[in-house]
N, C-alpha and C positions, 0 to 999 in steps of 0.2 A: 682281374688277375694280378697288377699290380699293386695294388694293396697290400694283398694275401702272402706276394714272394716279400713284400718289406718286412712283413711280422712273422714270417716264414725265419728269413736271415738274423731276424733279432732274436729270435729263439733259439735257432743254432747259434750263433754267437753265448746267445747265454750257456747253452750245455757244454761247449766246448771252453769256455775260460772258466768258467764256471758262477753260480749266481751269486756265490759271497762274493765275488769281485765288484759286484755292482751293487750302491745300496740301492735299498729300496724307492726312495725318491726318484732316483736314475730310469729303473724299470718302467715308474707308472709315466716319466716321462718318454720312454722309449711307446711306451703304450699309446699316449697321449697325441703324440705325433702320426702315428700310425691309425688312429680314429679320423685326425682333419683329413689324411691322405684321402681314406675312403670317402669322406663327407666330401674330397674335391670331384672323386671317380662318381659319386653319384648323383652331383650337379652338372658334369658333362652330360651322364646321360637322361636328366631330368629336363636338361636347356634342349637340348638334341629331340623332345617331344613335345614340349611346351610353344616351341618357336622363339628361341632367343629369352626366354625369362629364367629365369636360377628359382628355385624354393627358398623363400623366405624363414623356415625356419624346421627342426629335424623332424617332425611328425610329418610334413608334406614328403619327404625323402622315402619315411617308415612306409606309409598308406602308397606311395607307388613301386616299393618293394623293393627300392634302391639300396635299405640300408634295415640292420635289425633292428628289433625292438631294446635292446641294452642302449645300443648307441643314440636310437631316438627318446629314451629317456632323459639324455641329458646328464648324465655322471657313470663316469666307467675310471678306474684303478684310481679312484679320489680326486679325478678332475673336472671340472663342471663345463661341460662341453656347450655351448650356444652359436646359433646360426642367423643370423640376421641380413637383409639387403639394403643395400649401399648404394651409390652413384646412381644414376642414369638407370646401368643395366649391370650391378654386379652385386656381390655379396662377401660378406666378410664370416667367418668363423672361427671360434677360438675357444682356447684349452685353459683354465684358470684351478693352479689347486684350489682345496677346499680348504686346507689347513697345510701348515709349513712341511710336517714330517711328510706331506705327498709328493713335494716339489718344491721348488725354491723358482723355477719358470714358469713364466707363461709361451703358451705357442700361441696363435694366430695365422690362417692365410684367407685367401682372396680369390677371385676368378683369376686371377695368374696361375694359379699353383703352387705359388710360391708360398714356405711356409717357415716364419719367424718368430723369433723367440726375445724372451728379455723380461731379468730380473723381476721376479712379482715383487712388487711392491714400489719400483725403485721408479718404471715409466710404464703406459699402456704399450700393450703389444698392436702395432700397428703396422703396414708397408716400410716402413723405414725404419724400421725395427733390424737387428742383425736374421739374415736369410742362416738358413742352417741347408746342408745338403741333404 
């Protein structure tokens, strides 16, 4: 459900200011970020049946129904979405445009939820990356 009201409110947002206000780069990163969210909503509830394990990458997500088949493609509004595990017992996923005119950021988050961003091209989007709200 919260996924859904984040891209819910970015949508209102865009009709009510209106979309020329935002370029396009902006939108696919308003998108972009709104794709890790659900990839985090549906690692809660992949760990919550696994017993403590996260999915290793989006096709495990797709096949237990957590998440669409756009998103477990792996590219949605020109960003190349990938899921991989990390530490011990976590997982890292991130948002990489495909070309400039998509975005100029990258996002990235973690099993925290927490989810950061940082100049593509400039450093890897990592934990210590700048957190965005």
């Amino acid at each position: 459900m919260f996924p859904f009201a984040v891209v819910f409110a970015g949508l209102l947002l865009l009709f009510f200011l209106g979309a020329d206000r935002f370029p396009k780069k902006d939108t696919n990163g308003f998108v972009a970020v709104g794709a890790l969210r659900t990839i985090n909503s549906a690692q809660i509830s992949y760990q919550s049946t696994n017993k403590t394990r996260y999915a290793c990458d989006l096709p495990s997500l797709h096949s237990a129904n957590l998440i669409d088949s756009t998103l477990a493609g792996g590219v949605k509004s020109g960003y190349r979405l990938a899921l991989a595990c990390s530490r011990p017992n976590g997982y890292i996923a991130t948002a990489d445009p495909i070309i400039a005119e998509n975005g100029n950021r990258k996002f990235c988050t973690n099993e925290t939820g927490a989810i950061y961003s940082s100049v593509a091209g400039k450093r890897p989007c990592t934990d210590w990356s700048d957190p965005i709200p």
